[in-house]
N, C-alpha and C positions, 0 to 999 in steps of 0.2 A: 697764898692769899686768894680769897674766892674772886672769881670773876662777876662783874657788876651784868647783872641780866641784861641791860641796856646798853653794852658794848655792842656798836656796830661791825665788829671783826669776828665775832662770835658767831660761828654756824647754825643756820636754823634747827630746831630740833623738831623736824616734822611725824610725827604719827603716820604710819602706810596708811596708804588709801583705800578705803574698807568698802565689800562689795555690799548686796540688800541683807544678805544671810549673817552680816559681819564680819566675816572672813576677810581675807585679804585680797585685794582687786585684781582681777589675771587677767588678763591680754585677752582684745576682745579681737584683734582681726590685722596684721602687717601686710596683707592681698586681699583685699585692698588696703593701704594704709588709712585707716581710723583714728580717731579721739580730737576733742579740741587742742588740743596742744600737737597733733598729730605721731602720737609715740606707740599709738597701738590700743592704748586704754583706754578707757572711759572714764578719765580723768577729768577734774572740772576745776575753777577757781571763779573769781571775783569778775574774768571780762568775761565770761561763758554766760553770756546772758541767756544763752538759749538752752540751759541746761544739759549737754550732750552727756549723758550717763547712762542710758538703756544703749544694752549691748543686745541689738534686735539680728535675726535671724531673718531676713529676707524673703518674701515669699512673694508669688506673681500676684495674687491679689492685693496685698500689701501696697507693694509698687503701682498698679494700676490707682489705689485707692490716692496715695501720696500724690502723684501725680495731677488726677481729678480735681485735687485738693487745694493745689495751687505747689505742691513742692515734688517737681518732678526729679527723682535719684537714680532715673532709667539711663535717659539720657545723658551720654558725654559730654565734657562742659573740656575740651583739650587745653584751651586758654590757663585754665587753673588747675589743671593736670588731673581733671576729673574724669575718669573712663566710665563711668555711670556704674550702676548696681544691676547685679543679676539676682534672679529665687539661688539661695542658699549661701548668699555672701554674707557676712557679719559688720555690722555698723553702729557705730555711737548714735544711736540717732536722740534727738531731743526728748525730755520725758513728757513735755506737754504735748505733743505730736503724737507719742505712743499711745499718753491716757486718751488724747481724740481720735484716735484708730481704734479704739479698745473699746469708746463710749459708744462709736458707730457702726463695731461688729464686723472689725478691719484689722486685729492688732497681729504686728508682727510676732513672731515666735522669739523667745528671751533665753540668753546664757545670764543667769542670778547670779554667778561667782564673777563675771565679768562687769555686770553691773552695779554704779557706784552708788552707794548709799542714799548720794542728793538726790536721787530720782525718787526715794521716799516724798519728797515733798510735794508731788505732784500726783503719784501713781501710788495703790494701795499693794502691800508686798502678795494677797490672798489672792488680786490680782494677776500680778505679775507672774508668781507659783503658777494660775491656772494655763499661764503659756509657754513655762518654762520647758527648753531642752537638757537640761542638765540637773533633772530631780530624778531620782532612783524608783 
């Protein structure tokens, strides 16, 4: 007998989480640990209100610029077990942040296989290509 799609004991059947290129999402960074869900990825869901799915590549302009900005990722926050960011650490950072670093001739450097899909809705992929570390 088929199972009623609407059983609550029935396992989600979730689709992987697909980077910009469509591929499949790869680990954007465990040193420091990243992602909204904090598992590595730049994984997103429905409380991610800030979109964390650009897997950015750190750089000291970058940093200096965020900071400026009103979102300092330098500085260690030890309370919440934040060691801060150095040039060439890898971070889920938010896609709206990224497009306004991007818009203001600040953006972070980009892993595309690491970066999830949702950051499409924010950020343009010709974009994101133009900063990416992992295009051939």
């Amino acid at each position: 007998m088929p199972r009623d799609v609407s059983d609550p004991h029935r396992p989600e059947q979730q689709r992987p989480a697909r980077n910009v290129l469509g591929g499949t999402l790869l680990n954007c960074s465990t040193k420091p640990l990243t992602g909204f869900f904090r598992d590595g990825c730049c994984n997103t869901g429905p409380a991610d209100i800030g979109s964390h799915t650009v897997c950015a590549v750190m750089t000291e302009e970058f940093l200096a610029y965020s900071k400026h900005a009103g979102n300092d990722l330098s500085t260690p926050v030890p309370e919440y077990g934040f060691a801060g960011l150095k040039a060439g650490d890898r971070w889920c950072l938010c896609a709206p942040r990224w497009q306004e670093a991007f818009e203001a001739g600040h953006p972070p450097k980009v892993m595309l296989t690491a970066t999830h899909e949702g950051a499409l809705e924010y950020c343009g992929l010709s974009d994101l290509k133009k900063h990416a570390v992992d295009l051939n």
